[in-house]
N, C-alpha and C positions, 0 to 999 in steps of 0.2 A: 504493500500500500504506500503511492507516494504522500509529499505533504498536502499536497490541496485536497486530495481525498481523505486522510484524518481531519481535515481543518471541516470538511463539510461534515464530516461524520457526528464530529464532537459538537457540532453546531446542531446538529440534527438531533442528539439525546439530549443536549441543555434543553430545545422546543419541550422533547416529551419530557421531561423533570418537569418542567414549568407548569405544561397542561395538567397534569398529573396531580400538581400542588394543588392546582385551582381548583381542580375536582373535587378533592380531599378536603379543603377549605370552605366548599360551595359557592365559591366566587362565581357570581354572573346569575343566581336566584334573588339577588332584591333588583327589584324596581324604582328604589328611590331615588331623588337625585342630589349627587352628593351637595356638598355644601359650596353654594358657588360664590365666586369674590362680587365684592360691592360695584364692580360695573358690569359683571354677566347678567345678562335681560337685555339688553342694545341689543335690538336685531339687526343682522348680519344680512336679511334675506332683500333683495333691492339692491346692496350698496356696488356698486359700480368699484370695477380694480381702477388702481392708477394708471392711466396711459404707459405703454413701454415702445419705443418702435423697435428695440429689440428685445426678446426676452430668454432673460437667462437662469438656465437650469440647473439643478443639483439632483443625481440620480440615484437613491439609496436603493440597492437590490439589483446585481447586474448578470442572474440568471436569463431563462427561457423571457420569462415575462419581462422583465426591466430593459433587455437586451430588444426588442419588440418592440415598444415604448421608444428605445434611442431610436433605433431606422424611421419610426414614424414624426416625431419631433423634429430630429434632425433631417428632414428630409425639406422641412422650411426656410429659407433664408435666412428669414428673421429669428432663429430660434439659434443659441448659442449655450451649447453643454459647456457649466462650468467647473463642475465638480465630479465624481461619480465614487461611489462607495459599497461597498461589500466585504464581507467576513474573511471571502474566497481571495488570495491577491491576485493569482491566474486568471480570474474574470476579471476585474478591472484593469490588466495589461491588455488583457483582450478585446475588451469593449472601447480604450483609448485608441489603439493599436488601430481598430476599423474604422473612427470616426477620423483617423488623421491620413486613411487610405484614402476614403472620401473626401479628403481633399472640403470639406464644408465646414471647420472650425478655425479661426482668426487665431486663438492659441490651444495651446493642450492641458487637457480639462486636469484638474488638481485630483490626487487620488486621496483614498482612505478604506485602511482593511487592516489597521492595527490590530483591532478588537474588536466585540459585537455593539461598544457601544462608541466603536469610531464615528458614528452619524451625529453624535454631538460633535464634534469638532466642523464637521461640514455644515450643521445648519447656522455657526456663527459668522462664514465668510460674508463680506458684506457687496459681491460679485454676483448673486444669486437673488433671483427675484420669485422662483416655483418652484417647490421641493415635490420632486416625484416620488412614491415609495410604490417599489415593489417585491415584497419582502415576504415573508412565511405571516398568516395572519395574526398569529401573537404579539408580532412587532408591528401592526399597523398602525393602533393608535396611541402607542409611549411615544412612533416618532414622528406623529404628526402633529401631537402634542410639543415637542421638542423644538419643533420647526416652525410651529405658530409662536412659541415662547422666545423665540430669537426672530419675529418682526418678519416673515417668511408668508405666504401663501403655501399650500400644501393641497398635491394633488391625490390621493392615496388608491389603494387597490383597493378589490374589495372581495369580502367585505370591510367595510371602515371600524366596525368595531364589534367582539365579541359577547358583550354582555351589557345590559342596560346604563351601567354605570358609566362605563366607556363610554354609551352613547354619550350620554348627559356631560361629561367630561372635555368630550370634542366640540359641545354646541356652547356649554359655560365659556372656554378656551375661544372660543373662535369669536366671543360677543367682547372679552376683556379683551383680549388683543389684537380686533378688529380686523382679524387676517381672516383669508377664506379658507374655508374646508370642502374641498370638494372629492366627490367620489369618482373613483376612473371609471364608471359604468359604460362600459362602450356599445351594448345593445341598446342604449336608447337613440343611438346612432346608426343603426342599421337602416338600410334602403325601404324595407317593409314598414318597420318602426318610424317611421320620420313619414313617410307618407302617410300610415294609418291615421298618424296625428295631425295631418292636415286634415286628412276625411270628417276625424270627428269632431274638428274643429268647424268644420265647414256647415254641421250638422247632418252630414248626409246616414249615420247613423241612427242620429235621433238625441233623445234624452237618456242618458248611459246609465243601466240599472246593472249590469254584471262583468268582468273578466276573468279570466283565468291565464294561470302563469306558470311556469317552470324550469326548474335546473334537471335535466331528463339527461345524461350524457354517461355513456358507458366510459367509468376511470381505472376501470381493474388493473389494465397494464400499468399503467400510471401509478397508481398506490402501492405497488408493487414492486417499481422499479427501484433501481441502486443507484440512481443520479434523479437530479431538480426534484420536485413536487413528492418524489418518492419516498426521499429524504423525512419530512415532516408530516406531508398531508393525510398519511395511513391517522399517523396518531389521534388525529381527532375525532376519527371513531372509536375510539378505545375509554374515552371518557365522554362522551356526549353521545346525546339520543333526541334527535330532532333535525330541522332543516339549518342545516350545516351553512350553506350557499346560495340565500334568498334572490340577491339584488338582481341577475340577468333576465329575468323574467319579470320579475316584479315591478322594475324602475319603470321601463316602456309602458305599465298599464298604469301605473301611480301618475305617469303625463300624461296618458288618455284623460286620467280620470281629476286632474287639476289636484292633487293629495297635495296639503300644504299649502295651495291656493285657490280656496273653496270648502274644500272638504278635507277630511282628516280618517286617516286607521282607528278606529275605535276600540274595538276587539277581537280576538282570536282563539282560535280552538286546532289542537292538534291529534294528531295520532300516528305511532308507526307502527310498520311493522313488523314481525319478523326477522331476525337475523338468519340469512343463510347464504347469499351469495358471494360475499366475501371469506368465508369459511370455504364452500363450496372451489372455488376457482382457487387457492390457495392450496388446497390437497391435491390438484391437479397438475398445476405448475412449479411446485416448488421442491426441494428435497426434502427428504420425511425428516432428515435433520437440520433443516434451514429454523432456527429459532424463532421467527414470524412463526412456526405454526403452534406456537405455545400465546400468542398474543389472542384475547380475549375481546372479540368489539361487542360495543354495546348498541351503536345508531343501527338502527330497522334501516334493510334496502329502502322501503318507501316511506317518505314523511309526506301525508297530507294534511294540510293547514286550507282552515277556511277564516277570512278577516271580513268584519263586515266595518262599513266606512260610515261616518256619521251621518250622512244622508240616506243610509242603508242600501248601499252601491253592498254589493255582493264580488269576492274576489276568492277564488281558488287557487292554493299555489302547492308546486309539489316540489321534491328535492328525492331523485335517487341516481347515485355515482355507482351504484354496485352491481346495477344486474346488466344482462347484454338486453341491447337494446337501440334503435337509433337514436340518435340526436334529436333533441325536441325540447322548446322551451312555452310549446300552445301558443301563445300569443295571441289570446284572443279579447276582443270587445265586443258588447252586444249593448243595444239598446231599442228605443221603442217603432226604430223604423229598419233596422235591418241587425246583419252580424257577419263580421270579420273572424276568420279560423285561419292561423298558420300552420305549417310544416302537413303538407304544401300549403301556400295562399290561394287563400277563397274566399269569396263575398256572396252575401244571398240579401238580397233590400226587396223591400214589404212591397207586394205587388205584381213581382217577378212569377210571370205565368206558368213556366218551367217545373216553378218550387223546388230547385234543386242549385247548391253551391256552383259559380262563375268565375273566369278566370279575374283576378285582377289588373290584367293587362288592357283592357281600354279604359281605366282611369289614370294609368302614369303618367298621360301629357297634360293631364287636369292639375292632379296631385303629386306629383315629383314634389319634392323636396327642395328648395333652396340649396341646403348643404350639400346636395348632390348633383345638383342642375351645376354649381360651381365647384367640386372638387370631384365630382365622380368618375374621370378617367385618371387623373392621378391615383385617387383611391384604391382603385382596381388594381392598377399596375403594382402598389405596392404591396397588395393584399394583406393580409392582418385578419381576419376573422371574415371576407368579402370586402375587405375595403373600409369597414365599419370603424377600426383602430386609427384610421388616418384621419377620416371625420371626425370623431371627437377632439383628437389631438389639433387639428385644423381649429375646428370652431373653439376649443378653451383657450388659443395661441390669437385669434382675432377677438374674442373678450379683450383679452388683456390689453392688447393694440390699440382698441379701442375705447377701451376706458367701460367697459359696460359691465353689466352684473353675469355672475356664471349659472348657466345653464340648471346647474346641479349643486344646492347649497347644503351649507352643515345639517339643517333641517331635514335635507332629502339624505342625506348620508344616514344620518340620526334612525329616523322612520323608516327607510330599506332595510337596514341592516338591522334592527330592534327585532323583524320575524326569526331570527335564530336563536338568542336567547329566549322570544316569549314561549318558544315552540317546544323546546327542553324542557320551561317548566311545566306548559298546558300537559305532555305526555306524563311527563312524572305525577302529577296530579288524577291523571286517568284522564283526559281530555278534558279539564276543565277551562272554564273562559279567562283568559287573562288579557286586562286591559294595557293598550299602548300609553307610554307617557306621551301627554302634548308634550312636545321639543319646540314649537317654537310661542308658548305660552299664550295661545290663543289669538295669534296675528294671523293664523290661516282663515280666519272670518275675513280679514280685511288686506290681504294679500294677494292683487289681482295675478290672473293665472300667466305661464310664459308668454311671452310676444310671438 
């Protein structure tokens, strides 16, 4: 074993110690919120970034994902890697290494892989205007926290935070120190996603009484594997039971449905089920003395969660990484004049003589997208999830430019990410209801919805 690969390994058991405590501790069962300083309440939600005409980055996490992130950032003019950091040192030789092939950065970005809490040193350079983190979830919200406390905006992966406290922690953080918190949701980015939400804005579906949503994607290989994701991500079944991975599904319907500006999550109810397919697929593939098969999960292949929203908007969302299965995250809205179904896309609107699901293809030259009418062949070209990764990164790099508010504020981080703690507890309770905290203290009454 060389050094990078100890360095990730040892990096990879602190993750499980860590989860492991918190389990043990019961961290991430209250719903309270902690005790916030004498200026958290200033909402965050509105305020427009500082104009930059150039904006410069700081990149904590420079695996599969953060490595992802750089090609799509950097692939702006305007956009200037100034820092970049990780555990690993081999990756950030590596990710500097490619950005100065590229021939696209003015200088060479500062590094940092001392130690795991080298990201404090990086979020005090005063060269950095957006701290991107894309990091094992444990460390999402200590360093986004970290990065708003040293005067930074912070772009984070997600989910943005693991347990209620967290949440409330990133939204308290982001009203003192008036920096933004935004989530990297890149599916509300997607060409389907951005159109659907011109349709319903358009009303051509009506008045929106239901969605449904999901993380559906077969991770077996993945949880398995002995490099990236494979490292940490197993562990989080091994002490939690519930939807693990809410936001790619959920974000896209929380903007159909204006969440946070109009209406709000109200409450939830969960259930899983079963553990068997990661058991299952792990006596198959693995050696009978590979010490994963002494590991014990607890999350059910299936978690379904039903949220109902203060206007009693009805939302479905599922989370399962374990069985096989295609790719699918529903994507659906419905309301009182028609309904939208994804994977595939389909539309059926009230009056349609057929009675039977249509393609969506004679409404794209209606409903195109902005963000895609202007970036959608670069997008393609550099794909990313379909194109979807350079769309977001596009639109949160012209915010900034522009001086305007982000798309995706602490409030939407907050509220996305809050269905994976409520959902651990609803299960362990036997599917009991458990209410969302208001995050942004009842300004969603008076919060008009995206432009």
């Amino acid at each position: 074993m060389n050094e990078n690969e100890k360095d990730v390994k040892n990096s990879s058991r602190r993750d499980l110690l860590r989860l492991a405590t918190a389990a043990s501790l019961g961290i991430g069962l209250s719903t309270a919120a902690p005790q916030a300083s004498h200026t958290a309440g200033r909402t965050v939600s509105g305020r427009p970034f500082e104009k930059k005409d150039t904006v410069r980055l700081g990149v904590i996490g420079v695996g599969d994902r953060g490595n992802s992130l750089i090609d799509n950032f950097s692939a702006m003019p305007e956009v200037q890697i100034a820092a970049l950091c990780d555990t690993v040192k081999d990756k950030v030789l590596k990710a500097q290494a490619k950005l100065e092939r590229a021939g696209k950065q003015h200088h060479t970005p500062a590094l940092y892989h001392s130690s795991d809490h080298a990201f404090e040193e990086l979020v005090k350079r005063d060269d950095i205007d957006l701290v991107l983190v894309a990091t094992p979830w444990t460390w999402h919200t200590p360093m986004a926290l970290a990065a708003m406390k040293q005067g930074k905006h912070v772009a984070v992966e997600v989910p943005a935070a693991k347990t209620i406290a967290e949440c409330w922690q990133l939204v308290n953080t982001s009203e003192s120190t008036r920096r933004h918190c935004i989530q990297l949701e890149n599916c509300c980015y997607g060409y389907n996603e951005l159109m659907v939400l011109n349709m319903v804005r358009a009303g051509l579906l009506g008045e929106l009484s239901h969605g449904a949503c999901a993380y559906n994607h077969d991770l077996r290989s993945l949880l398995f594997s002995n490099e990236s994701e494979g490292l940490w991500r197993r562990f989080e079944h091994l002490n939690r039971n519930g939807n693990l991975y809410p936001t790619h599904g959920l974000g896209p319907v929380a903007h159909y449905m204006d969440i946070n500006r109009g209406d709000r999550f109200d409450y939830l109810v969960s259930m899983s089920s079963l553990v068997a397919s990661l058991p299952a697929y792990r006596k198959e593939h693995l050696a009978a003395d590979d010490p994963r098969q002494k590991e014990v999960y607890r999350c059910g292949d299936l978690n379904s969660s039903l949220i109902r929203t203060v206007k009693g908007r009805l939302i479905t969302l599922e989370h399962n990484t374990s069985s096989p299965q295609p790719y699918d995250r529903i994507n659906l809205i419905a309301g009182t004049k028609g309904i939208f179904r994804d994977y595939p896309p389909r539309i059926y609107l009230d009056g349609d003589p057929k009675e039977e699901f249509g393609s969506i293809d004679p409404y794209k030259e209606k409903f195109e997208h902005r963000y895609w009418k202007e970036t959608g062949e670069l997008a393609r070209k550099l794909g990313g999830h379909g194109g979807m990764d350079f769309v977001m990164a596009w639109r949160l790099v012209e915010a900034i430019r522009e001086g305007r508010a982000p798309d995706i504020d602490v409030y939407d981080a907050a509220a996305w990410s809050a269905p994976g703690p409520l959902s651990e507890q609803s299960v362990a309770k036997g599917s009991a209801p458990m209410k969302f905290p208001d995050f942004t203290r009842g300004r969603w009454q008076t919060t008009p919805p995206l432009a």
